[in-house]
DRENZAVO-554312 format. One record per residue: residue number from 1; residue in one letter; chain; x, y, z of N, C-alpha, C in turn. Coordinates in pm, whole numbers, padded with zeros to 5 digits. Layout:
<pts>
+-----+------+------+--------+--------+--------+--------+--------+--------+--------+--------+--------+
| pos | code | unit |    n_X |    n_Y |    n_Z |   ca_X |   ca_Y |   ca_Z |    c_X |    c_Y |    c_Z |
+-----+------+------+--------+--------+--------+--------+--------+--------+--------+--------+--------+
| NUM |    a |    A |      X |      Y |      Z |      X |      Y |      Z |      X |      Y |      Z |
...
+-----+------+------+--------+--------+--------+--------+--------+--------+--------+--------+--------+
</pts>
This chain:
<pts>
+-----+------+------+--------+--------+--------+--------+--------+--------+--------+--------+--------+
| pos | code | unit |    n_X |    n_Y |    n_Z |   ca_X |   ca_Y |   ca_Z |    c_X |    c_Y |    c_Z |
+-----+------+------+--------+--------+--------+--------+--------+--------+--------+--------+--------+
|   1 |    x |    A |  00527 |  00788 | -01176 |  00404 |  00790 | -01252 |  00352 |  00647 | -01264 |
|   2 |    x |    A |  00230 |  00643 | -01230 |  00158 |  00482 | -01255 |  00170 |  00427 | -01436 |
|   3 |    x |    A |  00161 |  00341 | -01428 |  00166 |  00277 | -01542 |  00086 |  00272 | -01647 |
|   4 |    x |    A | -00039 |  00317 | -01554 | -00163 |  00294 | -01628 | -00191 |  00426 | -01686 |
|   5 |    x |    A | -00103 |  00542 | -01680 | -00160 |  00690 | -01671 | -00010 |  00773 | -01692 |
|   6 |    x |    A | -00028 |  00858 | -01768 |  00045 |  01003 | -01823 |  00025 |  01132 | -01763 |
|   7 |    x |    A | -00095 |  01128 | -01673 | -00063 |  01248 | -01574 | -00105 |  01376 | -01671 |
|   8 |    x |    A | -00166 |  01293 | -01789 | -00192 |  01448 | -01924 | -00275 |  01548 | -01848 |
|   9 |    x |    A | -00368 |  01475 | -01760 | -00475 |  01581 | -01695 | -00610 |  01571 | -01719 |
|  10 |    x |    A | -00598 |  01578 | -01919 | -00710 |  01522 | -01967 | -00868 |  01472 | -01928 |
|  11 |    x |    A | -00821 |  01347 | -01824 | -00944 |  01283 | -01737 | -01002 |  01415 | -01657 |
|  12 |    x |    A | -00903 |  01514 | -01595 | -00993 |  01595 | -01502 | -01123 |  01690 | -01605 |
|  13 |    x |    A | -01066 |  01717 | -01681 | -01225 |  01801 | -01818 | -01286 |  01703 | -01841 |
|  14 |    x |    A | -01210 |  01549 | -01912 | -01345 |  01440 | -01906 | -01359 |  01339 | -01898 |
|  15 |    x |    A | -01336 |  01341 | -01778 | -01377 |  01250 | -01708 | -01532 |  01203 | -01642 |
|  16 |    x |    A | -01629 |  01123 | -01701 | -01735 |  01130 | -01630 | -01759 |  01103 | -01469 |
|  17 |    x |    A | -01683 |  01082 | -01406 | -01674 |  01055 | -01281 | -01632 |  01165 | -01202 |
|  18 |    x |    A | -01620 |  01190 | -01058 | -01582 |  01261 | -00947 | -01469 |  01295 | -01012 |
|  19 |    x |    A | -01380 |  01378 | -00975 | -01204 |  01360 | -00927 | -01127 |  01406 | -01033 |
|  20 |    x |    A | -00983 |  01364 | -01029 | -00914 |  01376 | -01128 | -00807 |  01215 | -01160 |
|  21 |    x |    A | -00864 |  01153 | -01202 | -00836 |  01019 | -01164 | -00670 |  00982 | -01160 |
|  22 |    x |    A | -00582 |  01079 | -01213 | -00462 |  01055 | -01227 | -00375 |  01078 | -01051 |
|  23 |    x |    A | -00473 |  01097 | -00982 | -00452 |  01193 | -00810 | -00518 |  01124 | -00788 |
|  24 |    x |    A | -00659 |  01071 | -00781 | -00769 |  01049 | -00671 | -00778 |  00894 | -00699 |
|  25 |    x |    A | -00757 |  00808 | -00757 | -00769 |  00703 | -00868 | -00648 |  00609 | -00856 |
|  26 |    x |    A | -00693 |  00484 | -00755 | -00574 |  00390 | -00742 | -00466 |  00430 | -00836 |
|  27 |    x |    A | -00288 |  00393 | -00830 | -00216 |  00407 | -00940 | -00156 |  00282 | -00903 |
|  28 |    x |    A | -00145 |  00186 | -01037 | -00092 |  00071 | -01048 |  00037 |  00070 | -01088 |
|  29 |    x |    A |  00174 |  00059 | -01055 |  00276 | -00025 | -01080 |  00289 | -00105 | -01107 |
|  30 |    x |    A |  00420 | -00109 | -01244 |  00499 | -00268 | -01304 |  00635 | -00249 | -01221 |
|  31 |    x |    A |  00682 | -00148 | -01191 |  00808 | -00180 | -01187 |  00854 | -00123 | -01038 |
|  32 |    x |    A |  00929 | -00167 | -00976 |  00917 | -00176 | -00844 |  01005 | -00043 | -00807 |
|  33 |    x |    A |  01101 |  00010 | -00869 |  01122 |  00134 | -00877 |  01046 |  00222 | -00826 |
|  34 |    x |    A |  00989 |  00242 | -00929 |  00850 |  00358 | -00929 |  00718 |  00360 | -00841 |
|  35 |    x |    A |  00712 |  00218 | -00805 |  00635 |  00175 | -00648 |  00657 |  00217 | -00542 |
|  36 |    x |    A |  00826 |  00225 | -00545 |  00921 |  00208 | -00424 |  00897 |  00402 | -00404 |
|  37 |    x |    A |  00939 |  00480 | -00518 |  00936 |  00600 | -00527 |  00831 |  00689 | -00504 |
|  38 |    x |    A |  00721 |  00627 | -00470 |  00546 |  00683 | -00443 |  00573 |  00680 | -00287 |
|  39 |    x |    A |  00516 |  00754 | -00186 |  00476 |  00769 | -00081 |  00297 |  00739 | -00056 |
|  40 |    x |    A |  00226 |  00740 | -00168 |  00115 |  00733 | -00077 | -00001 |  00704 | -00226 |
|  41 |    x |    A | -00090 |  00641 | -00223 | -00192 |  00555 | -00354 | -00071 |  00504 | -00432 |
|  42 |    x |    A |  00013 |  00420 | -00397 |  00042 |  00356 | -00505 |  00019 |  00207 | -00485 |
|  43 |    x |    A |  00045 |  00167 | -00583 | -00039 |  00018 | -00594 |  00078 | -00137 | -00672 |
|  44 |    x |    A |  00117 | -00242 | -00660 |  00218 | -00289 | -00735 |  00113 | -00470 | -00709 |
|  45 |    x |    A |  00138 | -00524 | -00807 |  00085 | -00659 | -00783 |  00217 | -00738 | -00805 |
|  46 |    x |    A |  00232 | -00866 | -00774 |  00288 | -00939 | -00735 |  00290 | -01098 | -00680 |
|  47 |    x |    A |  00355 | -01186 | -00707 |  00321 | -01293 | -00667 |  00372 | -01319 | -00534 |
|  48 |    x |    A |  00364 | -01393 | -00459 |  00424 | -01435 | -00298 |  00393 | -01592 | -00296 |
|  49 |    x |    A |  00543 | -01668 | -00300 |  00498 | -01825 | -00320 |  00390 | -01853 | -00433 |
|  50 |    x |    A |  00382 | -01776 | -00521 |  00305 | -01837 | -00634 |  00167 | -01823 | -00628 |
|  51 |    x |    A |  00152 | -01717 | -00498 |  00033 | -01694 | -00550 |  00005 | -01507 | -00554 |
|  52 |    x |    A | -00097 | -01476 | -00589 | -00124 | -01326 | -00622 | -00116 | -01215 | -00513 |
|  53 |    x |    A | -00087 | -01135 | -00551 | -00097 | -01028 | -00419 | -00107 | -00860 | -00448 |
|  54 |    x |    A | -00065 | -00826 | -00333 | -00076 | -00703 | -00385 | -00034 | -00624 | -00304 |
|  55 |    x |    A |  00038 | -00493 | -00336 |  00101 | -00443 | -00211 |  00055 | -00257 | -00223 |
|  56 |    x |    A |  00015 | -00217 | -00114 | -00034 | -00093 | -00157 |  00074 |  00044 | -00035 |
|  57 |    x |    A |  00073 |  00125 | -00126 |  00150 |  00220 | -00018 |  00012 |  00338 |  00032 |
|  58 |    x |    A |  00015 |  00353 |  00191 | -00078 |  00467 |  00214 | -00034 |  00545 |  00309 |
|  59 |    x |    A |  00009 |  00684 |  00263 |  00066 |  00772 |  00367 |  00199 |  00719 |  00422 |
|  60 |    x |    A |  00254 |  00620 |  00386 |  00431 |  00622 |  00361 |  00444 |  00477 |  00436 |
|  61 |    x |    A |  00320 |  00399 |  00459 |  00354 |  00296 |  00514 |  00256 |  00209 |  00423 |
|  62 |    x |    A |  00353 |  00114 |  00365 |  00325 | -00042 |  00299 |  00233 | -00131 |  00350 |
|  63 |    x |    A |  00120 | -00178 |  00305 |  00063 | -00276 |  00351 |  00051 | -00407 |  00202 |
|  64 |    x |    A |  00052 | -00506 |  00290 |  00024 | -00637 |  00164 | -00081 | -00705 |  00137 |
|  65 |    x |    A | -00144 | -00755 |  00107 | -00254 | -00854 |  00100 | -00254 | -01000 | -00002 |
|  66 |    x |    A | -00257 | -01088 |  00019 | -00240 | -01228 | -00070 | -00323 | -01349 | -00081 |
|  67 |    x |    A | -00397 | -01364 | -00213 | -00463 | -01397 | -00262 | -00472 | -01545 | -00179 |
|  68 |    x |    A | -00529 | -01595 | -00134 | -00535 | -01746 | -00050 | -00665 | -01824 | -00105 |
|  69 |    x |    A | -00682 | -01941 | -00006 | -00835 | -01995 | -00034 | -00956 | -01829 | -00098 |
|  70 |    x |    A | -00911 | -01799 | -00032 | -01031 | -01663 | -00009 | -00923 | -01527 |  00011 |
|  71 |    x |    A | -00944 | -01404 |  00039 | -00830 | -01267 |  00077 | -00766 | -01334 |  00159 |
|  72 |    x |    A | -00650 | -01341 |  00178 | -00610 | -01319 |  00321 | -00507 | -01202 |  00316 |
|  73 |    x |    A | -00518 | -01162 |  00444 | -00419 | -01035 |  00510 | -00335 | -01098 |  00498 |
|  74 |    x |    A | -00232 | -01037 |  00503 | -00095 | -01089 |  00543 | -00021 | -00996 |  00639 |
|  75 |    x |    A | -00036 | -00848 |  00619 | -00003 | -00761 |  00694 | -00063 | -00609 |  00666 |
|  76 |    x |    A | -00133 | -00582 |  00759 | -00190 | -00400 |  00751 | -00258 | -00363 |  00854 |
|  77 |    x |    A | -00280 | -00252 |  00828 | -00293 | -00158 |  00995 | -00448 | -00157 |  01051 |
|  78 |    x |    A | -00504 | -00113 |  00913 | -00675 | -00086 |  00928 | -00794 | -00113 |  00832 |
|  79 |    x |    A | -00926 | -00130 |  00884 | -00978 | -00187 |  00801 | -00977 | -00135 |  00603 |
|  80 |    x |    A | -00997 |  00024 |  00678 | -01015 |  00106 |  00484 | -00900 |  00019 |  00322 |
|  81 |    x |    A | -00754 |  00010 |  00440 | -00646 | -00034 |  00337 | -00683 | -00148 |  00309 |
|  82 |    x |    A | -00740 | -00256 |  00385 | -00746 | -00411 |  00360 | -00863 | -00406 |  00255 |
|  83 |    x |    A | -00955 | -00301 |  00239 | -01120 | -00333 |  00160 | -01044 | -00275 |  00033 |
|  84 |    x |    A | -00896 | -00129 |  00006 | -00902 | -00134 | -00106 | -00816 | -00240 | -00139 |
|  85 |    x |    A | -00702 | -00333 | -00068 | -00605 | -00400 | -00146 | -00738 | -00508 | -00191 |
|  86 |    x |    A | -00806 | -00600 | -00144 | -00896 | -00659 | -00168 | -00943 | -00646 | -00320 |
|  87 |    x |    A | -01008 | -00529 | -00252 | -01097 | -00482 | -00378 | -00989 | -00486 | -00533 |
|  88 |    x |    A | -00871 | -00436 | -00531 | -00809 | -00405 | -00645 | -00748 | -00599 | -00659 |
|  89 |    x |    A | -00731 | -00638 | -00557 | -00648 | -00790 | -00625 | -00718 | -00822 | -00672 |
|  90 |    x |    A | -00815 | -00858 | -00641 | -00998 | -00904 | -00666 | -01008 | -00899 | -00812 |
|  91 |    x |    A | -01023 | -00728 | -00820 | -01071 | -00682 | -00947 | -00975 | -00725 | -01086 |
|  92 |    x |    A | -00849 | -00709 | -01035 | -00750 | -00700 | -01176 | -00720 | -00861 | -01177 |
|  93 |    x |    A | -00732 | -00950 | -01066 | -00650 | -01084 | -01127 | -00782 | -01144 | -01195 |
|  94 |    x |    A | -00914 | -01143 | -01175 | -01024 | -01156 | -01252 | -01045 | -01062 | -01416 |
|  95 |    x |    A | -01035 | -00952 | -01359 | -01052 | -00887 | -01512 | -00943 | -00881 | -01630 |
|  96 |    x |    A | -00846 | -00891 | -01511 | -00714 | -00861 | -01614 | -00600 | -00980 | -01588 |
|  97 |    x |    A | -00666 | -01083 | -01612 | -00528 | -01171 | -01553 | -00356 | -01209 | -01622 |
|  98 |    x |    A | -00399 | -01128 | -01746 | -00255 | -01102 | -01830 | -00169 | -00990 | -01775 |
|  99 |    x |    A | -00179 | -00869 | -01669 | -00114 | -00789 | -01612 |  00022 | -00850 | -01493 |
| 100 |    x |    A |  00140 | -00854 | -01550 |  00234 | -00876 | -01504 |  00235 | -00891 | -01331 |
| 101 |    x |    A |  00249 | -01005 | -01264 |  00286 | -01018 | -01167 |  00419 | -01110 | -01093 |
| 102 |    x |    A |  00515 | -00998 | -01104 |  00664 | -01083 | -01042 |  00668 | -01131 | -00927 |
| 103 |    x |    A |  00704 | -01188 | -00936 |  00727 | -01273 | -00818 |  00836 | -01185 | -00703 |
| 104 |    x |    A |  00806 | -01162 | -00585 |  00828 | -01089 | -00483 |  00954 | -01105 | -00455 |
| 105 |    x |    A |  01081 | -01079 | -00430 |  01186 | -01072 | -00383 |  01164 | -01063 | -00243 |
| 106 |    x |    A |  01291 | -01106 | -00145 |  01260 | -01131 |  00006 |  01259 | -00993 |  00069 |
| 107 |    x |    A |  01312 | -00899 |  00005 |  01328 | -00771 |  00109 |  01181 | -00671 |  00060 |
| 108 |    x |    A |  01098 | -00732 | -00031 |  00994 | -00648 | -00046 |  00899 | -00702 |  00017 |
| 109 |    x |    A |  00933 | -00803 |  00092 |  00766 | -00847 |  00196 |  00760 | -00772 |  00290 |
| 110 |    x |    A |  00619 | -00745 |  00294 |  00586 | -00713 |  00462 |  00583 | -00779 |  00545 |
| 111 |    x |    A |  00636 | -00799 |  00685 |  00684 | -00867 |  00744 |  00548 | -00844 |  00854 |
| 112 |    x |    A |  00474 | -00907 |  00958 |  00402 | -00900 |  01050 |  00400 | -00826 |  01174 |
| 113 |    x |    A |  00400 | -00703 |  01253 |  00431 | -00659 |  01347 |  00530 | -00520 |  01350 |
+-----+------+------+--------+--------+--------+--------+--------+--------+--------+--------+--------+
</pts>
């Protein structure tokens, strides 16, 4: 279960938006467990050398992205995953810059290739 969400359901009756946001609706991770345990929208931020990142799971394969001069890739397949990791590092280290980001351990990087 994301961190941000209880899965009550709730949002799907009212929710003003499309969807059911607890399913359709990035899910953010603190704890790498429960990151690790998602197959597919899950979401975990993170530091890499000290700086921000973000690692997203889609359809059972990991992609990363890390905050540089500007985005940079670091590793992913296609354009859609790179516009949402973007979009979400973007959004939360600006809006929310008190949201926990650990610092990456070596066997959770994505590696290139």
């Amino acid at each position: 279960m994301a961190d941000f969400c209880n899965e009550c359901g709730n949002c799907a009756t009212f929710c003003p938006t499309v969807g059911r946001p607890y399913t359709d609706k990035p899910r953010i991770f603190f704890h790498r467990d429960d990151f690790e345990a998602e197959n597919d929208n899950a979401f975990m931020l993170l530091s890499i050398g000290a700086r921000p990142a973000v690692q997203g799971r889609f359809a059972g394969k990991t992609h990363q992205l890390v905050l540089d001069d500007g985005l940079t890739n670091q590793q992913t397949g296609a354009t859609p995953e790179v516009e949402i990791l973007a979009t979400l590092l973007h959004g939360l280290t600006k809006s929310m810059p008190h949201l926990p980001m650990p610092e990456a351990d070596p066997e959770w990087l994505v590696t290139p290739g």
